[in-house]
PyMOL Python script that loads the backbone (N, CA, C, O; Angstrom):
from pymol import cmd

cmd.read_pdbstr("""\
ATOM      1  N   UNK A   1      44.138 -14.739 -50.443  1.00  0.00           N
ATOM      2  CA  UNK A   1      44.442 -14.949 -51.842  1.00  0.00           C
ATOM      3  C   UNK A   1      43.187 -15.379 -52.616  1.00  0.00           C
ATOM      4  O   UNK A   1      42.851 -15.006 -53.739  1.00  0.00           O
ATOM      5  N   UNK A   2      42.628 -16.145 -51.884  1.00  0.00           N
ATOM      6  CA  UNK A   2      41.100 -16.182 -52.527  1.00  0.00           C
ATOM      7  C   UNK A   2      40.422 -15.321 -52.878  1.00  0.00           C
ATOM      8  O   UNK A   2      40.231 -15.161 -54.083  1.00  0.00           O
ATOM      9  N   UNK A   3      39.938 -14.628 -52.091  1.00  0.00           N
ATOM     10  CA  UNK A   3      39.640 -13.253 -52.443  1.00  0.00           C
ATOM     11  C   UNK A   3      39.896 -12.159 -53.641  1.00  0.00           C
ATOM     12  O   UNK A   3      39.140 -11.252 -53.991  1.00  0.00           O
ATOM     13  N   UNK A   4      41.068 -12.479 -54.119  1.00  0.00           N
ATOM     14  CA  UNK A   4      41.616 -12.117 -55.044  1.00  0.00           C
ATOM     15  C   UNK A   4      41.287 -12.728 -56.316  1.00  0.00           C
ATOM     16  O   UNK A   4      40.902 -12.059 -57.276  1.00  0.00           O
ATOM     17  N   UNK A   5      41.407 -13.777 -56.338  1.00  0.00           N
ATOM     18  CA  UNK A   5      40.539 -14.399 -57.777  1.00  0.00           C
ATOM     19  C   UNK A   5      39.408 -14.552 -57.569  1.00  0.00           C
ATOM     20  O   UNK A   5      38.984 -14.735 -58.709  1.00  0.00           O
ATOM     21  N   UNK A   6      38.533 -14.617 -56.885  1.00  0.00           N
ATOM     22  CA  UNK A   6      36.886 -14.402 -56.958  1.00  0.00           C
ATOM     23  C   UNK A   6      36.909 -13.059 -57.410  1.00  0.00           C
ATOM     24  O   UNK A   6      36.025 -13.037 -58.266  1.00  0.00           O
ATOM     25  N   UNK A   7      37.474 -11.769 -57.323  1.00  0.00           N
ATOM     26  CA  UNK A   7      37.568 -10.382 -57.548  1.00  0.00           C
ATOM     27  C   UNK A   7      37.535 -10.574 -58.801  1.00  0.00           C
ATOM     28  O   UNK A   7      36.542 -10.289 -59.471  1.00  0.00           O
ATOM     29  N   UNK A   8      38.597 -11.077 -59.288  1.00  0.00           N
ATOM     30  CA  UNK A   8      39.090 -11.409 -60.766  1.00  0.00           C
ATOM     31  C   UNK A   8      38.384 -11.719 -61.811  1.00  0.00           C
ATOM     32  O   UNK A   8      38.385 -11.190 -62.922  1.00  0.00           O
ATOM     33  N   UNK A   9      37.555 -12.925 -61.265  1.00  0.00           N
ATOM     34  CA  UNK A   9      36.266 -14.019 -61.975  1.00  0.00           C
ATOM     35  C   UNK A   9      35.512 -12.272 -61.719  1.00  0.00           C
ATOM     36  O   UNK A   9      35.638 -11.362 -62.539  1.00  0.00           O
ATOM     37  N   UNK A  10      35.053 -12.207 -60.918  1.00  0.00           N
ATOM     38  CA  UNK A  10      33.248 -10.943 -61.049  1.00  0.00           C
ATOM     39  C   UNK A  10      32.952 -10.749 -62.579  1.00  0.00           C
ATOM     40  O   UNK A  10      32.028 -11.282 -63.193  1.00  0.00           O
ATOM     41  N   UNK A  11      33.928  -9.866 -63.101  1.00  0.00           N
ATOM     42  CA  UNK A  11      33.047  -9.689 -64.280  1.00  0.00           C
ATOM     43  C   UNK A  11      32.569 -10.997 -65.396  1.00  0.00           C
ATOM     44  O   UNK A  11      31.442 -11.210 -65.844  1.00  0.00           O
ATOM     45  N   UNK A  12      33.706 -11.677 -65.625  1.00  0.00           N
ATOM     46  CA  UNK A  12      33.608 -12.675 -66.086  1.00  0.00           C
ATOM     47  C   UNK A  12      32.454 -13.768 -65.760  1.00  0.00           C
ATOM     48  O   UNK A  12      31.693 -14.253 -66.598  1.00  0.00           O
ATOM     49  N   UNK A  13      32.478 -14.028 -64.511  1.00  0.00           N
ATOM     50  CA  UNK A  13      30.871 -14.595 -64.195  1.00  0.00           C
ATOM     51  C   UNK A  13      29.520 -13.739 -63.975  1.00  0.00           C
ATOM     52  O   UNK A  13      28.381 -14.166 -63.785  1.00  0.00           O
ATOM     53  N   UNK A  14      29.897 -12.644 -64.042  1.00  0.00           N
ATOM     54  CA  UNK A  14      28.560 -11.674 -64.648  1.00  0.00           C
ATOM     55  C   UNK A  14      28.061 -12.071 -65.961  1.00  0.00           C
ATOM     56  O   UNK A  14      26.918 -12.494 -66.132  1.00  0.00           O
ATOM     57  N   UNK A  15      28.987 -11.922 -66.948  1.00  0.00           N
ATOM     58  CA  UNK A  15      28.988 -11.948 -68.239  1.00  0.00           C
ATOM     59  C   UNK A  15      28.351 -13.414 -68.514  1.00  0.00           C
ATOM     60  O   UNK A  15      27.340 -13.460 -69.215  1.00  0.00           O
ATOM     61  N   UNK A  16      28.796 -14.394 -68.088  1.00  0.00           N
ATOM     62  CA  UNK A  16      28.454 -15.609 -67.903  1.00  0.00           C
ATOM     63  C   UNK A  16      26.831 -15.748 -67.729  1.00  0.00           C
ATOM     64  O   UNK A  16      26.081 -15.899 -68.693  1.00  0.00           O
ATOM     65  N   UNK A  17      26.482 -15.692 -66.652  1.00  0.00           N
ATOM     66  CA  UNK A  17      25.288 -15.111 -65.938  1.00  0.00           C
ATOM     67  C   UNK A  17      24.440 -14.289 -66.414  1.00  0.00           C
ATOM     68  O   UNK A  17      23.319 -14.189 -65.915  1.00  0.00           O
ATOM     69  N   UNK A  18      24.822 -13.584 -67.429  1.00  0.00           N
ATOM     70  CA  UNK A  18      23.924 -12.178 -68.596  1.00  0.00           C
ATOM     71  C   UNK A  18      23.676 -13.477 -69.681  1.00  0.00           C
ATOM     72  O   UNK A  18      22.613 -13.446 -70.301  1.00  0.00           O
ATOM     73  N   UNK A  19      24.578 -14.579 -69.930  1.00  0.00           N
ATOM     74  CA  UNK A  19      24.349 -15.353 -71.244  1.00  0.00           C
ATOM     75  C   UNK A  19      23.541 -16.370 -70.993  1.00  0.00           C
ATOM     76  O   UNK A  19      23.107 -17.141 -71.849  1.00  0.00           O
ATOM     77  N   UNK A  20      23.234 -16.422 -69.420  1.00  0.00           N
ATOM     78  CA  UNK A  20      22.069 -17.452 -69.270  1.00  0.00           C
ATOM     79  C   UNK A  20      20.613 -17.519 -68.840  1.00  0.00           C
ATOM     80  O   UNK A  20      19.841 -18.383 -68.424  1.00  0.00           O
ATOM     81  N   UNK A  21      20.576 -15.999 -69.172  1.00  0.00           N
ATOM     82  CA  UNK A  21      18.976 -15.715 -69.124  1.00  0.00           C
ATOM     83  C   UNK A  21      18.210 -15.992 -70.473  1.00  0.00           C
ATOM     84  O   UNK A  21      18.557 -15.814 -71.641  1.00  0.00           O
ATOM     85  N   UNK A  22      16.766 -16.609 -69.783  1.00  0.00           N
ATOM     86  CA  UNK A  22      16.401 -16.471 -70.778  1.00  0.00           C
ATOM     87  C   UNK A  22      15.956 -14.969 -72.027  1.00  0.00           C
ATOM     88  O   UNK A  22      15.725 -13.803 -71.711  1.00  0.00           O
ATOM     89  N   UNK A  23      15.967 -15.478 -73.182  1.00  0.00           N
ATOM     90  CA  UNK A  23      15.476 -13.968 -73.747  1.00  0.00           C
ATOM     91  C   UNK A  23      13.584 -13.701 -73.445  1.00  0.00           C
ATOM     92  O   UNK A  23      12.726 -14.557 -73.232  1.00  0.00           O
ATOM     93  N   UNK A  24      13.461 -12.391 -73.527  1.00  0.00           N
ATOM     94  CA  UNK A  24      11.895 -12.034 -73.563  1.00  0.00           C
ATOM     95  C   UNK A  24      11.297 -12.812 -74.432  1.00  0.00           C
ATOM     96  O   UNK A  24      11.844 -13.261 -75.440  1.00  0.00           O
ATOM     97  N   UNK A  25       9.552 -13.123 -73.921  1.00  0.00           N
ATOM     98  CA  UNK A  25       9.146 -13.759 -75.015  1.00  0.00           C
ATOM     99  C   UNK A  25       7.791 -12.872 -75.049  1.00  0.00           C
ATOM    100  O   UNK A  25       7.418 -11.999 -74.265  1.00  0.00           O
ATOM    101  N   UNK A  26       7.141 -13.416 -76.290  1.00  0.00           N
ATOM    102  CA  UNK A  26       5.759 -12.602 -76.694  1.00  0.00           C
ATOM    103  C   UNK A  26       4.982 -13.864 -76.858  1.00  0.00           C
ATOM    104  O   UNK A  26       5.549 -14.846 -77.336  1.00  0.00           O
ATOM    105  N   UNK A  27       3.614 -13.922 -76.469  1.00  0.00           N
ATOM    106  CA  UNK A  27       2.696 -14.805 -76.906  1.00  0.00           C
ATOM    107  C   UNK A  27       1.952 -14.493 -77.546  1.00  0.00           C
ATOM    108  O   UNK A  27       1.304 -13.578 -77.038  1.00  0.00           O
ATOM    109  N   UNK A  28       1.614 -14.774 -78.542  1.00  0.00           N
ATOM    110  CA  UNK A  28       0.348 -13.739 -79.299  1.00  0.00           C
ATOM    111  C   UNK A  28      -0.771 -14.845 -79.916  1.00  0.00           C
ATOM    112  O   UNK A  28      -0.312 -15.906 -80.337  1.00  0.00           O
ATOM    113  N   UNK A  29      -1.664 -14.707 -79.954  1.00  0.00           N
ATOM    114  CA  UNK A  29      -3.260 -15.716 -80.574  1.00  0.00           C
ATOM    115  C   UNK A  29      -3.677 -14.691 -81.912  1.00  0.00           C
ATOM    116  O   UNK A  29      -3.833 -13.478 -82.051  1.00  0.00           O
ATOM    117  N   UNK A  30      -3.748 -15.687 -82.650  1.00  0.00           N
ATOM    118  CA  UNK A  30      -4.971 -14.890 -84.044  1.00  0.00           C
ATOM    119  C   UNK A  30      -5.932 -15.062 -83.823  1.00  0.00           C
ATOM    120  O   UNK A  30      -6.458 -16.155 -83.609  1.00  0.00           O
ATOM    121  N   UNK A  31      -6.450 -13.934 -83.818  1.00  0.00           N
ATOM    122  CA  UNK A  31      -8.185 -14.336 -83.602  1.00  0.00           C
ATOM    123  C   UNK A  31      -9.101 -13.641 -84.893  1.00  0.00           C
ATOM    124  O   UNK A  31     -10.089 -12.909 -84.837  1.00  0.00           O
ATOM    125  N   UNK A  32      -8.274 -14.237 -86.186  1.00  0.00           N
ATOM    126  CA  UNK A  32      -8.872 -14.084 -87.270  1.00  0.00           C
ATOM    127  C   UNK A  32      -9.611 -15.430 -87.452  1.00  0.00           C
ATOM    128  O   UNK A  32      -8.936 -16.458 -87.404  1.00  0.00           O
ATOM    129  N   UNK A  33     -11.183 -15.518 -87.693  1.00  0.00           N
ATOM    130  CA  UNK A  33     -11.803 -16.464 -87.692  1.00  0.00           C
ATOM    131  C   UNK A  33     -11.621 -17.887 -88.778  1.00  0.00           C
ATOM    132  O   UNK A  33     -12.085 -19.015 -88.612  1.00  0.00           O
ATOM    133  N   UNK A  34     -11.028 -17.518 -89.579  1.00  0.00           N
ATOM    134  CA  UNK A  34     -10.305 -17.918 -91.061  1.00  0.00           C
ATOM    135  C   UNK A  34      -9.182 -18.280 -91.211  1.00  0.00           C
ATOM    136  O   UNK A  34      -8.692 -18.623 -92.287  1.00  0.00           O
ATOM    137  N   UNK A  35      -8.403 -18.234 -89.707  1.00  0.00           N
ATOM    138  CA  UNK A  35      -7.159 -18.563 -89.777  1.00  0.00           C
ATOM    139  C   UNK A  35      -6.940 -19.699 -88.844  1.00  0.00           C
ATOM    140  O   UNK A  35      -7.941 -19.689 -88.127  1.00  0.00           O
ATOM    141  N   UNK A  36      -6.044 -20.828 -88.412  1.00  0.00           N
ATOM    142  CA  UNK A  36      -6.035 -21.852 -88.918  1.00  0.00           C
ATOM    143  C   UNK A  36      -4.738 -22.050 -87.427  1.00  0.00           C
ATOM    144  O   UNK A  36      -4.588 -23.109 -86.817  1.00  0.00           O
ATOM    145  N   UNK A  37      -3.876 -20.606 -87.102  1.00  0.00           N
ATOM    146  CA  UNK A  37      -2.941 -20.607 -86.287  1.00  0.00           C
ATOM    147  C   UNK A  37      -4.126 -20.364 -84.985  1.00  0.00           C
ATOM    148  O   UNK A  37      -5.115 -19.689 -84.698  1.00  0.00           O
ATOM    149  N   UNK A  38      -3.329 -21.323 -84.516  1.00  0.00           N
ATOM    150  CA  UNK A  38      -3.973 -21.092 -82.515  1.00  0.00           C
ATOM    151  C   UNK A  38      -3.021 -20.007 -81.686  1.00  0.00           C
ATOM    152  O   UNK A  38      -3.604 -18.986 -81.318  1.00  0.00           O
ATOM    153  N   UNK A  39      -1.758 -20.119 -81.391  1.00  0.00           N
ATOM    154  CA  UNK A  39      -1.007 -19.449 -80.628  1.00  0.00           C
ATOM    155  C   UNK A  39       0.597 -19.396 -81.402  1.00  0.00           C
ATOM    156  O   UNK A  39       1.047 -20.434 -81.888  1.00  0.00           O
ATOM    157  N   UNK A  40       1.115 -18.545 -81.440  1.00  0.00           N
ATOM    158  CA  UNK A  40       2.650 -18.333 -81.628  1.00  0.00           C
ATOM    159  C   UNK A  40       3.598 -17.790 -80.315  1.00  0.00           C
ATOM    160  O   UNK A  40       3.112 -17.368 -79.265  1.00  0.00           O
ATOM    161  N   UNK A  41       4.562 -17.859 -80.506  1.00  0.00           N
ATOM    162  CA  UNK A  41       5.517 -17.428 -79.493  1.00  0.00           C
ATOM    163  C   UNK A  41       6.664 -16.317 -79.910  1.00  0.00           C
ATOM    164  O   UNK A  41       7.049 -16.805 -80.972  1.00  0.00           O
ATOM    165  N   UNK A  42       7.095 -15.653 -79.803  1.00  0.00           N
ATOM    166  CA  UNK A  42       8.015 -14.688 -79.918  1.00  0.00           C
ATOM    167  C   UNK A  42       9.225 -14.761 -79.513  1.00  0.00           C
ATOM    168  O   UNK A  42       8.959 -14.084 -80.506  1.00  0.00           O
ATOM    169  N   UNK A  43      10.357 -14.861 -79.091  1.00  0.00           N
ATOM    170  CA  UNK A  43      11.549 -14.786 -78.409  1.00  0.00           C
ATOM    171  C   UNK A  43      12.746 -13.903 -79.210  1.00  0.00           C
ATOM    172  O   UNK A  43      13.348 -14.041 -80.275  1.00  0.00           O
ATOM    173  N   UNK A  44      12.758 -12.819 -77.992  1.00  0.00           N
ATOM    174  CA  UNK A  44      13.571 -11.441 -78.499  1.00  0.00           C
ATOM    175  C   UNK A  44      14.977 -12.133 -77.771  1.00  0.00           C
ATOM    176  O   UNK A  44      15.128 -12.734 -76.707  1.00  0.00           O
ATOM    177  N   UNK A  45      15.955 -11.736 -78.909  1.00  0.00           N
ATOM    178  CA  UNK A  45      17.168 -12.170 -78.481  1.00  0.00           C
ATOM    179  C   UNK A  45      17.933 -10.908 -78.173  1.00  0.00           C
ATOM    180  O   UNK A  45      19.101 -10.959 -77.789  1.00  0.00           O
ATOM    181  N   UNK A  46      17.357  -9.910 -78.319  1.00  0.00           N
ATOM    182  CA  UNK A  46      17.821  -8.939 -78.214  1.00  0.00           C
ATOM    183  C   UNK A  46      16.865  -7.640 -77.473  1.00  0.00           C
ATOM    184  O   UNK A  46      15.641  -7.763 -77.529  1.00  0.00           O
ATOM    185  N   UNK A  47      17.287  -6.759 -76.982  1.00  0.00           N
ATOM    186  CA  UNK A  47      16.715  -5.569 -76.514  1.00  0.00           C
ATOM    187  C   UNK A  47      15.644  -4.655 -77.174  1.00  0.00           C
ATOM    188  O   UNK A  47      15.978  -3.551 -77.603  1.00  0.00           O
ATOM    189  N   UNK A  48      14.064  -5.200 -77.283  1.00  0.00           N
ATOM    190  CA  UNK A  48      13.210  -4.608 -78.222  1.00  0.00           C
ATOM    191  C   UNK A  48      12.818  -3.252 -77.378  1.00  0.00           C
ATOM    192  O   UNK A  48      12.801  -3.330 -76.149  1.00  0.00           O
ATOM    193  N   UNK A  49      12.536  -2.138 -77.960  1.00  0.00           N
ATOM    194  CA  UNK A  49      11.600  -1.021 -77.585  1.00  0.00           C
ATOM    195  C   UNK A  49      10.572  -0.947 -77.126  1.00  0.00           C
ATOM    196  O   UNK A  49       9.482  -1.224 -77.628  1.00  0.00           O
ATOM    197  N   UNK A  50      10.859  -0.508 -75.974  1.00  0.00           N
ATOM    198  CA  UNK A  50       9.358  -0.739 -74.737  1.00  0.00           C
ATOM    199  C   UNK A  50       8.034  -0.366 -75.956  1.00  0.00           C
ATOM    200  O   UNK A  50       6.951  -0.949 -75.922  1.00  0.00           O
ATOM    201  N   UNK A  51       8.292   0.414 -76.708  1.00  0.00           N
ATOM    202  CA  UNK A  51       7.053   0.671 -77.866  1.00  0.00           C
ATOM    203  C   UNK A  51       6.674  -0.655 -78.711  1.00  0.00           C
ATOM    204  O   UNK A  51       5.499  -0.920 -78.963  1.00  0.00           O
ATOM    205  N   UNK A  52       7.168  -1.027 -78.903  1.00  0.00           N
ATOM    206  CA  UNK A  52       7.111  -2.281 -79.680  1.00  0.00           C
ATOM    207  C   UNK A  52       6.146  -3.199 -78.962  1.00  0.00           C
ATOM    208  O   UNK A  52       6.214  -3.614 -77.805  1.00  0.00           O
ATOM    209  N   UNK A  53       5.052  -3.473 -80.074  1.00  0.00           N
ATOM    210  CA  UNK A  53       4.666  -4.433 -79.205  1.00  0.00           C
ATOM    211  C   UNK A  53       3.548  -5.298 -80.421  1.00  0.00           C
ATOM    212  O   UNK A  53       3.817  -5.055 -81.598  1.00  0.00           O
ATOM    213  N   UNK A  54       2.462  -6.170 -80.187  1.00  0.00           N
ATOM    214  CA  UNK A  54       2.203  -7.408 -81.010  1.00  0.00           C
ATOM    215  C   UNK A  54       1.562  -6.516 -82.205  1.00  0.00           C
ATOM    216  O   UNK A  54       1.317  -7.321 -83.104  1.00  0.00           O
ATOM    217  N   UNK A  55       1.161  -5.148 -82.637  1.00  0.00           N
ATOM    218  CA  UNK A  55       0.294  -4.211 -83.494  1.00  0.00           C
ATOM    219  C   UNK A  55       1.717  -4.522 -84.305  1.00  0.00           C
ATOM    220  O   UNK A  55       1.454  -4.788 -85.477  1.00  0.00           O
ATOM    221  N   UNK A  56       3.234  -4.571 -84.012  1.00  0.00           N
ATOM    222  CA  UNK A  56       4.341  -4.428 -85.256  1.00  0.00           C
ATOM    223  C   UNK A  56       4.259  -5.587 -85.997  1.00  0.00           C
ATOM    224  O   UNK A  56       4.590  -5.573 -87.182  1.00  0.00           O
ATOM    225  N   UNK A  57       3.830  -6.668 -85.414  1.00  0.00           N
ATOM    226  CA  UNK A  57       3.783  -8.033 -86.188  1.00  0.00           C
ATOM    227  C   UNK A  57       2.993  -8.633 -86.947  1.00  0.00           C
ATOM    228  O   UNK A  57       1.955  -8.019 -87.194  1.00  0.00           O
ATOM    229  N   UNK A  58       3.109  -9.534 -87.365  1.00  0.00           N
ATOM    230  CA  UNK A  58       1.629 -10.142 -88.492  1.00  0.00           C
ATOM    231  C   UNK A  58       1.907 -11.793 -88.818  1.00  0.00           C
ATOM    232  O   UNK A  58       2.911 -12.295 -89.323  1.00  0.00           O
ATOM    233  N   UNK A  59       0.807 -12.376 -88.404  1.00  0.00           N
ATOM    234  CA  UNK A  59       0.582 -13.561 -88.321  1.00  0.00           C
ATOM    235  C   UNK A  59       1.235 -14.341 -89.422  1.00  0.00           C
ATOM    236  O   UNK A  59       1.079 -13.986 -90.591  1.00  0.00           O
ATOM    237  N   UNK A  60       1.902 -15.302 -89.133  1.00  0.00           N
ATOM    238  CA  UNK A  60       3.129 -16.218 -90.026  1.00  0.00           C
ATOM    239  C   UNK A  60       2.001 -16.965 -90.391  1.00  0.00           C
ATOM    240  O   UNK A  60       2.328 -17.615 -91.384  1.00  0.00           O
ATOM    241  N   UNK A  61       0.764 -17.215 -90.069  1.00  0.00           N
ATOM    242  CA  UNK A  61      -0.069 -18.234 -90.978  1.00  0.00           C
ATOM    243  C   UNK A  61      -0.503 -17.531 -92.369  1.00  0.00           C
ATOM    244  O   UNK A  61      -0.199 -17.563 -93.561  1.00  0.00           O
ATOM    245  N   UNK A  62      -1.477 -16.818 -91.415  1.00  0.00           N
ATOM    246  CA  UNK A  62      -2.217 -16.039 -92.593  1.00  0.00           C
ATOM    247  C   UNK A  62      -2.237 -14.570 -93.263  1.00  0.00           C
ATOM    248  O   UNK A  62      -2.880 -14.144 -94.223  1.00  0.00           O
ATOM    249  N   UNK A  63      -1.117 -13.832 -92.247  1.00  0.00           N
ATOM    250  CA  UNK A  63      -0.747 -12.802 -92.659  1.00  0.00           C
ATOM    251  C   UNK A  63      -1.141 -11.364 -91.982  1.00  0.00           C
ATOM    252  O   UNK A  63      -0.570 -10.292 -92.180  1.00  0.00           O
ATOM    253  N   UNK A  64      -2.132 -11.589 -91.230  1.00  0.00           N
ATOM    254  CA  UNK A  64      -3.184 -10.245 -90.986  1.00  0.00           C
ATOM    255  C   UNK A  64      -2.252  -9.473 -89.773  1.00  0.00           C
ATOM    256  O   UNK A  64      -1.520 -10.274 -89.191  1.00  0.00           O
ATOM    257  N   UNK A  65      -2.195  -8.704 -89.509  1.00  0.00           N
ATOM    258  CA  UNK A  65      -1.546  -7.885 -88.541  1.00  0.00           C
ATOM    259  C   UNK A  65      -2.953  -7.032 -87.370  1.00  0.00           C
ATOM    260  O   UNK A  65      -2.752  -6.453 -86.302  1.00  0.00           O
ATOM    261  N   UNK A  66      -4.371  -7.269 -88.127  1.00  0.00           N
ATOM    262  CA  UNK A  66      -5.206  -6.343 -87.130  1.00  0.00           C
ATOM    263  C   UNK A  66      -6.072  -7.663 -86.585  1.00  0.00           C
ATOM    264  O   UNK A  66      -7.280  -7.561 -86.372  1.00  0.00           O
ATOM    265  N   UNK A  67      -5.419  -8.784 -86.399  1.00  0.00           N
ATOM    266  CA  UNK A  67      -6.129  -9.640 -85.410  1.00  0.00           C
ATOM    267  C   UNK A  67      -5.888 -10.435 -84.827  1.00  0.00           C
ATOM    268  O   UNK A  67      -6.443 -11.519 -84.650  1.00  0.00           O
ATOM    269  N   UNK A  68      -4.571  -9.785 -84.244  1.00  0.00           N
ATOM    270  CA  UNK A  68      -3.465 -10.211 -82.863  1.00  0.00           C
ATOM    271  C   UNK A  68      -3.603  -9.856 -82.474  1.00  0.00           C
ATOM    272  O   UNK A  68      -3.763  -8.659 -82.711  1.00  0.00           O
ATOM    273  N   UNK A  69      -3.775 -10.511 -81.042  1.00  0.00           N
ATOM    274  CA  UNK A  69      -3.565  -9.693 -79.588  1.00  0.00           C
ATOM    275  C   UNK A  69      -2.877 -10.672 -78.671  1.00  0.00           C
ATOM    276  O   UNK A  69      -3.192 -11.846 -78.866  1.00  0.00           O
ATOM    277  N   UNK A  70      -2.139 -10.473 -77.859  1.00  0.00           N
ATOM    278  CA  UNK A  70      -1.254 -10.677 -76.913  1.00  0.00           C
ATOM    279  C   UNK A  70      -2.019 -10.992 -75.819  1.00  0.00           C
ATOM    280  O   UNK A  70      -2.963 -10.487 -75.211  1.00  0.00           O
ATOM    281  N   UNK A  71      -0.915 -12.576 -75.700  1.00  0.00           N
ATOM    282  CA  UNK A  71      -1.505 -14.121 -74.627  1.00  0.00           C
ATOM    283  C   UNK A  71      -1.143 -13.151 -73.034  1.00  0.00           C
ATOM    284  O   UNK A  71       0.021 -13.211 -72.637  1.00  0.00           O
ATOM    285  N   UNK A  72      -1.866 -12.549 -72.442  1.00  0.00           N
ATOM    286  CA  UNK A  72      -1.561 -12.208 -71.200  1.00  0.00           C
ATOM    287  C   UNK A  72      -1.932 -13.023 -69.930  1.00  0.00           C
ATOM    288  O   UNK A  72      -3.109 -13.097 -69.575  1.00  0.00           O
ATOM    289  N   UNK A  73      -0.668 -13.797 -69.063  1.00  0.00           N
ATOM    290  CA  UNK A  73      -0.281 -15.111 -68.143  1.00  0.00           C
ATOM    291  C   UNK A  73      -0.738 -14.374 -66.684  1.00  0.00           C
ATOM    292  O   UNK A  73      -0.634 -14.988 -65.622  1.00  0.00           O
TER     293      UNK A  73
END
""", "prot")
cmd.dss("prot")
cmd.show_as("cartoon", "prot")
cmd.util.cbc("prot")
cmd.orient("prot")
């Protein structure tokens, strides 16, 4: 009979288990000399496009988009 409700729970603690990952994150540095931000962080809550990547974004300090590049760990 056990067996039977652990069967039961599966998807349900899948689903569970999908809600406790963390989401992707992006690190990105400005390396505009004039700008003032050291490092930002990114966190996709959702499913971004393997295309996508730090060239779509632009610095929340100062604005520039061609002098990001991505914190690689």
């Amino acid at each position: 009979m056990a067996g039977v409700v652990l069967a039961q729970a599966g998807p349900f603690l899948a689903a569970a288990l999908q809600q406790k990952t963390m989401p992707a994150t992006l690190e990105v540095r400005c390396e505009n000399g004039d700008c003032e931000m050291d490092m930002f962080e990114m966190h996709y809550t959702y499913d971004m496009p393997e295309e996508v990547g730090v060239t779509d974004f632009s610095c929340p300090y100062c604005g520039t988009t061609d002098d990001l590049a991505e914190i690689e760990l």
